[in-house]
N, C-alpha and C positions, 0 to 999 in steps of 0.2 A: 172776311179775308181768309185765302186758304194760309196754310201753315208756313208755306213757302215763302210767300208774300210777308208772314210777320216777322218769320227770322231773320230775312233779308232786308225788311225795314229794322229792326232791331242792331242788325250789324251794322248798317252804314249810317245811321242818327243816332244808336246810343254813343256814351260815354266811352267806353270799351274795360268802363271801370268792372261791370256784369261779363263771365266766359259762360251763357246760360245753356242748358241741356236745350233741344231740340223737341222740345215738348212745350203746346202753347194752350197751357190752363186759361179756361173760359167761364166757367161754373161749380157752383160748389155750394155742396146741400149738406149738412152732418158731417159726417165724417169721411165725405165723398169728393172726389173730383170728376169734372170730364174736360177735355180737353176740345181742341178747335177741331178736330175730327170725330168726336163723338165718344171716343174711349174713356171708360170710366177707370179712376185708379181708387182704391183704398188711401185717406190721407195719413201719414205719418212722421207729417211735417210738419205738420198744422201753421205753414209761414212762417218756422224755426219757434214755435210754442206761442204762436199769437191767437188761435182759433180756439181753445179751452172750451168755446160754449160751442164750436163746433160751427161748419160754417153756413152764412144769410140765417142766425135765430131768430127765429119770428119775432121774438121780444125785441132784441137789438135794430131789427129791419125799423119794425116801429118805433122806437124810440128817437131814429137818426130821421125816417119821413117826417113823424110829428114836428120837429127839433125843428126843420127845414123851412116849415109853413111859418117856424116865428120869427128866430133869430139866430143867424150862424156866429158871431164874432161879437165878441165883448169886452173890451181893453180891460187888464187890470185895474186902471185907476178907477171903475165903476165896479159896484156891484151887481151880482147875477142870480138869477133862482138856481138855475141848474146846475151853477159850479157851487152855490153852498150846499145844495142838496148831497153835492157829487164830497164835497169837503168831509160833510157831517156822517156820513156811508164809508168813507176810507178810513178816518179815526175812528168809529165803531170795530169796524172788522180787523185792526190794526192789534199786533200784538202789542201787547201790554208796557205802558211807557211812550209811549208815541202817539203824541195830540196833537200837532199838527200838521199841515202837507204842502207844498209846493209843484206846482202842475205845468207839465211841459211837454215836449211832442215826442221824444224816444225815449230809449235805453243810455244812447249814450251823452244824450241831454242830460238826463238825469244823474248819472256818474259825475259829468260836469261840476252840475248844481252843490250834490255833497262836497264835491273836493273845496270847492267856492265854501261854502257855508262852515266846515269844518275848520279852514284857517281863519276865517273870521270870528270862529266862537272862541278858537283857542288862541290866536296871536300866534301860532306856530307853522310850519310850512312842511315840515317831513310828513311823505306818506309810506306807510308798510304797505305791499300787496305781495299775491304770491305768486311764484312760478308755475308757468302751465292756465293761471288766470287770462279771462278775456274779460275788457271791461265796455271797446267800443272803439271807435277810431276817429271821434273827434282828437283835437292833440292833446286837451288833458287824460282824457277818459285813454287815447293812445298812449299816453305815456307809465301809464299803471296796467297797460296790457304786457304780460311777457313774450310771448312771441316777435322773436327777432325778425324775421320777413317781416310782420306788419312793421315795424318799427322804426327798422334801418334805415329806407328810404325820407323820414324827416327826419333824422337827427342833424341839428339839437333839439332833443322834444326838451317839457315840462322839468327842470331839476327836481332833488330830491325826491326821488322816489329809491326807493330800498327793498329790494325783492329777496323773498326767503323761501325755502322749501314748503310745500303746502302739508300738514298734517306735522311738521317737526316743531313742539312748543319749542324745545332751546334755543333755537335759531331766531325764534319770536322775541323770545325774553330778552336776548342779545344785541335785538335789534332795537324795538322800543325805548325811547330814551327821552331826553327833556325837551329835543327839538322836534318829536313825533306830533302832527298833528293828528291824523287817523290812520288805523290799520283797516283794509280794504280787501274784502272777500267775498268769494261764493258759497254758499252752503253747499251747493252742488257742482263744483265745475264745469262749465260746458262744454263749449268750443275745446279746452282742454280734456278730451277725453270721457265725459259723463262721470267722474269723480264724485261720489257724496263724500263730505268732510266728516270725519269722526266728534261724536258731539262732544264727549270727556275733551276733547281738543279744542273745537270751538268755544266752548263755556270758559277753559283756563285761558284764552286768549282774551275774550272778554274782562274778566278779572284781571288782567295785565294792564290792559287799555284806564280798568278804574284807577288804577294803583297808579299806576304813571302818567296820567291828566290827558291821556288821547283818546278819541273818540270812535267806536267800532261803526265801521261803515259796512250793514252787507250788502252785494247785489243781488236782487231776485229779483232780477231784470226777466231770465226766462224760469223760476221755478214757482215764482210767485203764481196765485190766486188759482189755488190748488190742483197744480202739475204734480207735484208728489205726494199727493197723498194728503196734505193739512192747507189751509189757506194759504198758509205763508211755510217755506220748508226752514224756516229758522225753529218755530213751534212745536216743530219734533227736538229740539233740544233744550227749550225752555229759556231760549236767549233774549236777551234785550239789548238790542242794536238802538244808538243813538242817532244814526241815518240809513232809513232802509231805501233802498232806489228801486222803483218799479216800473213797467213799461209793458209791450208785447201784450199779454192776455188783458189789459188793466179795459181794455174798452172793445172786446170781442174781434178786433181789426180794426176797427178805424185805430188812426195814426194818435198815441197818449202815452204819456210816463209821468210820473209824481217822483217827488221825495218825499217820503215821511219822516217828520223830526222830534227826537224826544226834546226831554227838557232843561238837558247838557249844553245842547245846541241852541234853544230857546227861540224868543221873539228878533224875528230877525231882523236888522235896520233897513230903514226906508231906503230903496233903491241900490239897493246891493248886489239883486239879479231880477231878472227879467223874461219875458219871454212873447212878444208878440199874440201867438197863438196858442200857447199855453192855457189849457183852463178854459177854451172856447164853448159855448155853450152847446154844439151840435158834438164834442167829442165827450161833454159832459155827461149828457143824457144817454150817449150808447155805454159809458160804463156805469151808469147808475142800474141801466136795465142788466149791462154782462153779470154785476154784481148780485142782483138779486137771480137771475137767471143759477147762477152756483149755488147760490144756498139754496133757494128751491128744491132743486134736483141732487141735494149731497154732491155734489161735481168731485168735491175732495174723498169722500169718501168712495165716489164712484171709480175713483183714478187709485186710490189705495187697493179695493180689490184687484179690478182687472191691469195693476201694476205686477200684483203677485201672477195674477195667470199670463203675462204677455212674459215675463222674466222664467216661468218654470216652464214655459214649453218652449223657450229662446235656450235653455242649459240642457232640455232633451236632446237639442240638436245633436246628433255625433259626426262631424265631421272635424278632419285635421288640421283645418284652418283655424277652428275656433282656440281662442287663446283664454279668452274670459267673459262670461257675462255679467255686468252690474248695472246700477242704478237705484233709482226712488221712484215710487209709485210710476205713471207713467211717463215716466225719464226714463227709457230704459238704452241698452250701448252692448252690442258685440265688440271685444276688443278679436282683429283676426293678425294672421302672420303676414301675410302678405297688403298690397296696395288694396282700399275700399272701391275704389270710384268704378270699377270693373262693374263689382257687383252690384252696384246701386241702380247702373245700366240694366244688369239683369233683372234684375227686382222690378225696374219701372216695367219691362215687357210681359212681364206676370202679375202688371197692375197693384204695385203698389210703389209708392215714393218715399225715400227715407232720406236719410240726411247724413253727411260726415262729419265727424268732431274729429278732426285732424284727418292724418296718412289711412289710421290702419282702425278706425273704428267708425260702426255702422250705428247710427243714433237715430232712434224711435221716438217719437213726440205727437204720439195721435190727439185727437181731439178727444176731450174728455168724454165726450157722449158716446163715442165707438161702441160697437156691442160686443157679446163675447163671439157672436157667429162669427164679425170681420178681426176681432184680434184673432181665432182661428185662422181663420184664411191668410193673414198677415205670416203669422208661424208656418204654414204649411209652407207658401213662397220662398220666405228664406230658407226653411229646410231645404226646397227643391234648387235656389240655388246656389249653396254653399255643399250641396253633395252632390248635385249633379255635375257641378263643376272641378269637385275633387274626381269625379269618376273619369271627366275626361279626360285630365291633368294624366 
């Protein structure tokens, strides 16, 4: 189909939920895209942080063929090889405190799941999250997002939830109370802005949660299975989160999320959640391979270096528009003055694709494998169009 043809089928049978660019990705090798007309782009999207091993890895390829020849679908009420395989492989790599897991098909399945399991373990119904958080837009996982547009349009979401400024403990401490059942966050903020949390901050929040019988829920929904730098970006602060929800990178792109649960939250009663295709044995085995694919090749450690080199030649830039650069390993985010979505257009015509976390910031998510040749060439693009574009101005 030319390009024409798929936009125009796209417009008139999608949802109209998607406003998608006018670009119709076909293929994708590493850290590469090409598109229905043959243009190749640098990825820096990696599918908003789902591609980590980088995209069609030979391992993953094989693991999802082999999977196919046996068996795709396997109801919970039976047991499976490839989901205990895939059980016994997330508890291993899983920071410390957290032995069990629950397997489902997103991010914001997974938010779900915790909210579900946390007032069950506690008898309690209040949730803390923070402002400028995204958690997902089912209506619980919506309902602990702060973002008013998404929001506004269902109310009445989920009661009780209680939103506080992110990085302010006293607001924390004021908030937490006997009806709290979890406090609900990102180590990294996403969608809001590429925010890393201060860890002195998240530890005393944690210690709040013990003290007052609520349960720390983080999301590493996108920083998880090492986008920043460590397997899991809680790890850079030594935290033990009693539900961690994970999704995106957990199975190299095919569609998977888990919760992970300590042992606050414990053995959870029969038939309390569910999940049809949750735990399938074909989503099983491509994160069994994504997982060993990362540790193989250091993936975290890989994304640690070239986080430092994609951030120091993103803060060489000098132009006027630049307001800040930040992030974690390869999470990296231009905050600029003016609207993003201009330059992201730019950017794709100079072959490379990025991503927005809100209005006014440009958010960088390459796949872990990039090299340093194409994070160069990523840096050069946006120098050329965040100065070319001041020059025109």
């Amino acid at each position: 189909m030319s390009l024409q043809r798929i936009v125009e089928a796209e417009k008139q049978y999608g949802s109209g939920a998607y406003r998608p660019r006018p670009i119709a990705l076909v293929r994708g090798e590493g850290a590469r895209l090409w598109d229905v007309e043959g243009r190749e782009y640098i990825d820096c999207m990696s599918g908003h942080g789902v591609a980590n091993v980088g995209h069609a890895h030979p391992a993953v390829v094989k693991a999802l063929t082999d999977q196919a020849a046996k068996l795709w679908t396997c109801p919970g009420g039976f047991c499976n090889d490839r989901r205990a395989e895939l059980l016994r492989e997330l508890v291993r790599i899983a920071p410390d405190g957290l032995e069990r897991a629950f397997l489902c098909n997103s991010g914001t399945e997974a938010i779900e799941g915790a909210l579900k399991f946390a007032r069950i373990a506690t008898g309690r119904t209040r949730v803390v999250a923070a402002m400028r958080g995204y958690h997902g837009r089912t209506m619980g996982a919506l309902s602990a997002t702060w973002n008013r547009a998404y929001r506004a349009p269902f109310a009445p979401l989920v009661p009780d939830i209680d939103f506080v400024p992110y990085s302010r403990i006293e607001a924390m401490d004021e908030t937490i109370g006997e009806a709290t059942a979890a406090v609900l966050l990102e180590v990294v903020q996403g969608e809001g802005g590429v925010i890393p949390g201060d860890g002195d901050y998240l530890r005393a929040v944690e210690a709040l949660c013990r003290k007052r019988g609520a349960l720390l829920i983080l999301d590493e929904v996108q920083t998880g299975f090492g986008r920043t730098g460590a397997m899991f970006a809680c790890q850079h602060h030594g935290l033990r989160p009693d539900l961690l929800c994970l999704a995106k990178a957990i199975a190299g792109g095919f569609p998977m999320g888990a919760v992970l649960i300590g042992p606050r939250v414990g053995l959870l009663p029969a038939r309390v959640h569910g999940s049809t295709f949750g735990g399938n044995p074909l989503a099983c085995a491509a994160a069994v391979a994504c997982i060993r694919a990362i540790e193989a090749d250091d993936l975290p450690g890989r994304a640690a270096r070239l986080g430092i080199r994609l951030r120091s030649g993103l803060e060489r830039i000098d132009a006027p528009d630049v307001r800040e650069v930040r992030g974690l390993g390869l999470m990296q985010a231009i905050e600029l003055k003016t609207p993003v979505v201009p330059r992201l257009a730019s950017l794709a015509d100079r072959g490379v694709l990025a991503l927005p976390a809100g209005k006014m910031v440009m958010r960088f998510l390459p796949p872990l494998v990039i090299s340093e040749a194409e994070i160069d060439e990523v840096i050069d693009a946006v120098a050329a169009v965040l100065t070319e574009e001041a020059g025109d101005g």
